[in-house]
C-alpha positions in Angstrom: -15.0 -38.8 170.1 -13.6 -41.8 168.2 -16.9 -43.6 169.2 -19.0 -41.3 167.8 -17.0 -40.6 164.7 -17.9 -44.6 164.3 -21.4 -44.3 164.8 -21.9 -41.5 161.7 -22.9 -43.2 158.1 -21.0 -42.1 155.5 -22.4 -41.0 152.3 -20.7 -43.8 150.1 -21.3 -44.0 146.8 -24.9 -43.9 145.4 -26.5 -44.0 149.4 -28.3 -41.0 151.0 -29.5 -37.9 149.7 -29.1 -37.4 146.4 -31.1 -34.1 145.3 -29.7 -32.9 141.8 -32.0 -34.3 138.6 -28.9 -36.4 137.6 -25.6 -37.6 139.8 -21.8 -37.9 139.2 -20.0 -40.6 141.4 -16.5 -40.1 141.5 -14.9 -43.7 140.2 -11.3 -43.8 139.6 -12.2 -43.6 135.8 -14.4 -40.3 136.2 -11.5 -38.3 138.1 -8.3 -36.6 137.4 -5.6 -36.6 140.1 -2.9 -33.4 140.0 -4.1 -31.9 136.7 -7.4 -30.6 135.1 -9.1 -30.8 131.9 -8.6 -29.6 128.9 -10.1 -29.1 125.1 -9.4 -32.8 124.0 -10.8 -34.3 127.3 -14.2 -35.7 126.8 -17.0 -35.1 129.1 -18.2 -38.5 131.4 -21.6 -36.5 131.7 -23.9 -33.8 129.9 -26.3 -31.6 131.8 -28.4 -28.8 129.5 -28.5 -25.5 131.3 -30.5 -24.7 134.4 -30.3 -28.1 135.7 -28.8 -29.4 138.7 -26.5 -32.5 139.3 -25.6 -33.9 142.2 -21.4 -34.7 142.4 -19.3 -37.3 144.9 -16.1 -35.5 145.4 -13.2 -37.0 147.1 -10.4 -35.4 149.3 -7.0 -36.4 148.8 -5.9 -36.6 152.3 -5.1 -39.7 153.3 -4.4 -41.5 149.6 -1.5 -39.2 149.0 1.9 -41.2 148.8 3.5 -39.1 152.0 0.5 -40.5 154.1 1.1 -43.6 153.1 -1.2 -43.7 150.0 -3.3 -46.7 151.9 -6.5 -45.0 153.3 -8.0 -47.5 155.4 -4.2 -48.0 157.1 -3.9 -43.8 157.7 -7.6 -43.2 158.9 -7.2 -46.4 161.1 -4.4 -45.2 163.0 -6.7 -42.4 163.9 -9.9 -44.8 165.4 -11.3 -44.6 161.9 -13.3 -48.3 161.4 -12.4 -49.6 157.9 -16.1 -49.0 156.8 -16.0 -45.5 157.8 -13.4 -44.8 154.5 -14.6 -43.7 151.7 -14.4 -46.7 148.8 -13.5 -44.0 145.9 -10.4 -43.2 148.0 -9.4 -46.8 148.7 -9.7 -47.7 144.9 -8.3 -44.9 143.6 -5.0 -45.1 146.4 -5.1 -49.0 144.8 -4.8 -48.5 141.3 -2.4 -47.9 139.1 -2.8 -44.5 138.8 0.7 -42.8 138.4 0.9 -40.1 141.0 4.4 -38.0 141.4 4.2 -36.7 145.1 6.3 -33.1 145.0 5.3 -32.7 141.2 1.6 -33.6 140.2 -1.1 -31.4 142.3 -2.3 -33.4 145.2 -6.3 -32.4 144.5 -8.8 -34.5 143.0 -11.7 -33.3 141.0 -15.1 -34.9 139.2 -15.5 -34.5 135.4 -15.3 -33.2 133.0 -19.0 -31.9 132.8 -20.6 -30.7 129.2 -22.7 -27.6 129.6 -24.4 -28.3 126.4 -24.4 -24.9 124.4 -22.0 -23.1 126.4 -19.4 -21.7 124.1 -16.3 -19.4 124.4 -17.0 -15.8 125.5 -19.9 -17.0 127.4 -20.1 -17.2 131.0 -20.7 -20.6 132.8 -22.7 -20.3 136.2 -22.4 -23.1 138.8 -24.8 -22.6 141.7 -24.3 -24.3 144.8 -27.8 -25.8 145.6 -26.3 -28.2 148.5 -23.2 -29.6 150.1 -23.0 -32.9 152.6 -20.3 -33.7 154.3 -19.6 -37.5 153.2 -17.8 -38.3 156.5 -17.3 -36.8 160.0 -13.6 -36.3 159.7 -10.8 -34.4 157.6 -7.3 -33.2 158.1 -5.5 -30.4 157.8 -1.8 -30.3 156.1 1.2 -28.9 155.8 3.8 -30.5 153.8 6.5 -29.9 150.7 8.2 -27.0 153.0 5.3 -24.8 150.9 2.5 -22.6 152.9 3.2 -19.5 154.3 6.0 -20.1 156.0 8.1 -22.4 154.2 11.5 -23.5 156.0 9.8 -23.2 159.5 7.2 -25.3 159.3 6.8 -28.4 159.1 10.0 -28.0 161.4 10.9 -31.7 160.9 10.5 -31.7 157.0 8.2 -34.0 156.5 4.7 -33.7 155.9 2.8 -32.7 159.5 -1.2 -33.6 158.9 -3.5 -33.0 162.2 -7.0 -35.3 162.2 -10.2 -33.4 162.6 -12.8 -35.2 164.0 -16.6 -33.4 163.2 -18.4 -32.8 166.5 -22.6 -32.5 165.9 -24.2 -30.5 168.5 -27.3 -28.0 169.5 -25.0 -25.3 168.7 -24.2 -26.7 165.3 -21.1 -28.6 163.9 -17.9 -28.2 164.8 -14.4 -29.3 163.8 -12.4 -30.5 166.8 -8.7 -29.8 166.9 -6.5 -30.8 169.8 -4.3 -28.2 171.5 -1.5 -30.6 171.7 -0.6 -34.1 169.7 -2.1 -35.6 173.0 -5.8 -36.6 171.4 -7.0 -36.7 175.0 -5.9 -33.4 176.0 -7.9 -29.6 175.4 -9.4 -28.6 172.3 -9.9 -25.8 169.9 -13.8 -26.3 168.8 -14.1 -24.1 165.4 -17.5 -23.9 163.3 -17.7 -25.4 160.0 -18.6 -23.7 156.8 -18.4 -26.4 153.9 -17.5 -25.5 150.2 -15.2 -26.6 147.3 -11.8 -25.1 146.8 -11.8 -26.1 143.1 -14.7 -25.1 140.6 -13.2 -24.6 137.2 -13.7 -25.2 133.2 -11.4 -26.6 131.0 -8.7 -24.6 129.4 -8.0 -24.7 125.9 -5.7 -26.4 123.7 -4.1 -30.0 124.6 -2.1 -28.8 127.8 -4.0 -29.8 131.0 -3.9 -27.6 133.5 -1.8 -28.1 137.0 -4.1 -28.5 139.8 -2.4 -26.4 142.0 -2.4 -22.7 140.5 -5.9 -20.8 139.9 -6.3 -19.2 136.9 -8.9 -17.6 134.8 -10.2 -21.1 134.0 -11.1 -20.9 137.9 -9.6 -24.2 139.6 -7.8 -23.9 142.6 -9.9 -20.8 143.3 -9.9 -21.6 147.7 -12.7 -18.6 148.0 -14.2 -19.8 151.4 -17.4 -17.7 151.0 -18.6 -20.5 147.9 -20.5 -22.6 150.0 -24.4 -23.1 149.1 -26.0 -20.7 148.0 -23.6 -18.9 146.1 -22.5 -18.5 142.3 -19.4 -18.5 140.3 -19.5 -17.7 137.4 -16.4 -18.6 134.8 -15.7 -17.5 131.2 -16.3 -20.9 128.6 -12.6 -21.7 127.1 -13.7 -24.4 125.4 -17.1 -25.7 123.9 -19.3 -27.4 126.2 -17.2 -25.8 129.0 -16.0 -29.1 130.5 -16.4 -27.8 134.0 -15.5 -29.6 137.1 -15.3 -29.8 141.0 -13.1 -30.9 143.7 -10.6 -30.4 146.6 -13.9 -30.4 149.0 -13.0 -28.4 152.3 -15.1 -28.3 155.5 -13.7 -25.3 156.5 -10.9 -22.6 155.9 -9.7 -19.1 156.9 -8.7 -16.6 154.7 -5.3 -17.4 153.8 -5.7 -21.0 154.1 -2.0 -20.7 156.0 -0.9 -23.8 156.7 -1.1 -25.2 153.4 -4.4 -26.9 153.4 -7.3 -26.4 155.3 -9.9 -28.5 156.8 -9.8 -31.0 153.7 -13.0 -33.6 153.7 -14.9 -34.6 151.0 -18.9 -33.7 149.9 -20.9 -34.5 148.1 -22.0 -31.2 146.2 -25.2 -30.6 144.3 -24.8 -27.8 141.5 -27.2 -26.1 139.2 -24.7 -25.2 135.7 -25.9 -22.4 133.4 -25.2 -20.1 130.7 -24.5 -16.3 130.8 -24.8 -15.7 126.9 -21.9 -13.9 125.5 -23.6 -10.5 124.8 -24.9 -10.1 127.9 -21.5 -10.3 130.3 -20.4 -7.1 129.9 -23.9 -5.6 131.2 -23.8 -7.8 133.9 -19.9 -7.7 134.8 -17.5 -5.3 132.9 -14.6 -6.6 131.2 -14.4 -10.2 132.8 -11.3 -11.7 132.6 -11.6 -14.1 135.9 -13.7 -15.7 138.0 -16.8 -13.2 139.9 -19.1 -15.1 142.1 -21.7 -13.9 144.2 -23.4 -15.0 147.2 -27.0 -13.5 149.1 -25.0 -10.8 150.7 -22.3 -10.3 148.5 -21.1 -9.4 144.8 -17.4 -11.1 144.8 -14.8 -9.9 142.0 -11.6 -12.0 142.3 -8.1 -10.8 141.9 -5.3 -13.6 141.1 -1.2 -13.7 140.6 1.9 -14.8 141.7 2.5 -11.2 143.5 -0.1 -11.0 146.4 0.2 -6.6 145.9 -0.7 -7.4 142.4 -3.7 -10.0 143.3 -5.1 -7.1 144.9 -4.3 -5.0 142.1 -6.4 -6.9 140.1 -9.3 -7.5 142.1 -9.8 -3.6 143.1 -9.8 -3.8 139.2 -11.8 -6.4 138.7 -14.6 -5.1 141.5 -14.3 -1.0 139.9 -15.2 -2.9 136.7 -18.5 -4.8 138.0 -19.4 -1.5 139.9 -19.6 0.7 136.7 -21.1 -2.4 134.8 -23.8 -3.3 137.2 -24.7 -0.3 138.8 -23.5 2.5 136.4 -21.5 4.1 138.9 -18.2 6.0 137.9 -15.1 4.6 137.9 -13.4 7.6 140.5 -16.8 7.1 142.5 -16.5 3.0 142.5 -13.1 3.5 143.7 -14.1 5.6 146.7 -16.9 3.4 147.5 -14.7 0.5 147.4 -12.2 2.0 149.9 -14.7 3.2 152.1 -17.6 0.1 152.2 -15.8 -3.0 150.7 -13.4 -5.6 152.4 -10.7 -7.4 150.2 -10.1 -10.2 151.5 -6.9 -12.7 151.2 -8.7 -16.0 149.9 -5.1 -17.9 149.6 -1.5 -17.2 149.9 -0.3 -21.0 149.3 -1.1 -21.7 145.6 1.6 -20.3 143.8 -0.6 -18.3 142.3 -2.1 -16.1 145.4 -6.1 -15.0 145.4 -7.8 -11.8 146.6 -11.4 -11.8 146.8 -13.4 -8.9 147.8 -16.4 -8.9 149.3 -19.2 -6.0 147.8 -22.8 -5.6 149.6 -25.5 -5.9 147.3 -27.7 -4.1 149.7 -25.6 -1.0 149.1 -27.5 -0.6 145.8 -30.8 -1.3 146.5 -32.0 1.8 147.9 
């Protein structure tokens, strides 16, 4: 396994596929670290609407100060060669970049991006056109005594982070999880399903955003089902939208349990447009939050701190975009929703909690 982990190239920086019209490495300098943007943060790139860029993203496992904050020494310690670790993460874990572990939000995210036009009360669309997995390993975490079951796990305290190794085969990629601690031992083989927990816009004002909490600005939105092909659509807080991405995953379940899931980073391309202020309603009720949608599915979000009031909100939030989209009535959405539509937990772990549900657009095609 180690052998072959050593044998993969890694998409560094400006190397391999790079398929949007325009790209976004992710330098120290073109990153935030714990905290998002916000109005008085000023874009590092401008993309007009319907076209696609292509963005490095770069987990934080492995440069975090309870790992060591020394990427090359953590990944090594797992059969990782030194030119098998991302630069952006070595740099960044070098620099004098003030990080508080326990305070700041571990994620790190690329941008801000202008949407030129978008302006408040429109929607911004980001498509996901592609993901590639930049290296054929991540880790999962658990740490801070936060997940869903803080005080038993980690039982020793301290942070507990399991290495993933990617296996490639005929019957597609996997993720490759011991049974034990003993690498050598059995395995759990699970499939992998790449997206990125954090899509988001700036929020206004001169407050940034924690990384940790998702919010109507979108963020730390975990909603497994975003991987390419699929749309989320955000309402514009600020001109130009200063959207952004981050906190790539190569897999999660609903719940994302532990803490983290399978954290690795991508390299995402995304097309960015606009939904125009007076057409949201038409097209999704009264939007407060993030909606995405996928090929199969229309996917109204629900978000708080109470996980019964999460789902609260997102059987409002998917009654809503039933009536809007499809003219149905709002007694009648809500019987169709209990009878055809699975909610869905997409995190319990991020202070606030997410419920996404999931709404089959070939319900309404007849």
């Amino acid at each position: 396994m180690t052998t072959s982990i050593n044998d993969v190239t890694i998409l560094a920086r400006g190397q391999g596929p790079i398929r949007g019209e325009d790209y976004l490495p992710c330098r120290p300098e073109q990153v935030f670290w714990g905290d998002l943007p916000c109005a008085t943060d000023r874009p590092v790139i401008s993309v007009a609407p319907g076209s696609t860029l292509t963005i490095d993203t770069l987990s934080h496992e492995g440069i975090l100060a309870d790992q060591g904050r020394d990427p090359r020494a953590y990944f090594g310690a797992h059969g990782v060669d030194a030119d098998r670790v991302l630069g952006e993460g070595i740099a960044l874990a070098a620099s004098d970049r003030t990080h508080r572990q326990g305070i700041d939000g571990p994620h790190v995210t690329t941008g801000p991006i202008e949407v030129v036009g978008a302006m408040p009360g429109d929607l911004v669309s980001m498509t996901v056109v592609e993901t590639l997995r930049r290296v054929p390993y991540g880790v999962v975490s658990n740490r801070h005594g936060r997940g869903s079951l803080p005080g038993e796990f980690p039982s020793d305290g301290v942070t507990y982070s399991a290495f993933v190794p990617v296996l490639e085969g005929a019957d597609g990629d996997h993720g490759v999880l011991p049974l034990t601690q003993d690498a050598d031992g059995p395995v759990a083989r699970f499939p992998l399903s790449p997206f990125l927990g954090i899509m988001g816009v700036a929020v206004a004002g001169d407050v940034r955003a924690h990384s940790i909490p998702p919010g109507p600005h979108g963020g730390n939105i975990d909603i497994n089902v975003l991987t390419a092909g699929s749309t989320l659509y955000l309402p514009v807080q600020v001109p130009g939208a200063l959207a952004y991405v981050g906190d790539p995953h190569f897999a999660q379940g609903d719940g994302e349990v532990a803490l983290t899931a399978l954290e690795a980073s991508l390299r995402a391309t995304i097309r960015f447009d606009i939904v125009p202020a007076v057409d949201v309603a038409a097209r999704f009720g009264d939007l407060v939050g993030p909606i995405a949608e996928t090929r199969e599915f229309l996917v109204p979000t629900g978000l708080d701190t109470d996980l019964d009031v999460a789902v609260q909100n997102c059987v409002r939030a998917a009654v809503s975009v039933l009536t809007a989209r499809y003219g149905m009535d709002r007694a009648q959405a809500l019987a169709y929703l209990s009878a055809a539509t699975d909610f869905n937990i997409s995190q319990v772990v991020d202070v606030v909690k997410g419920v996404h549900a999931r709404i089959r657009r070939s319900d309404f095609t007849a």
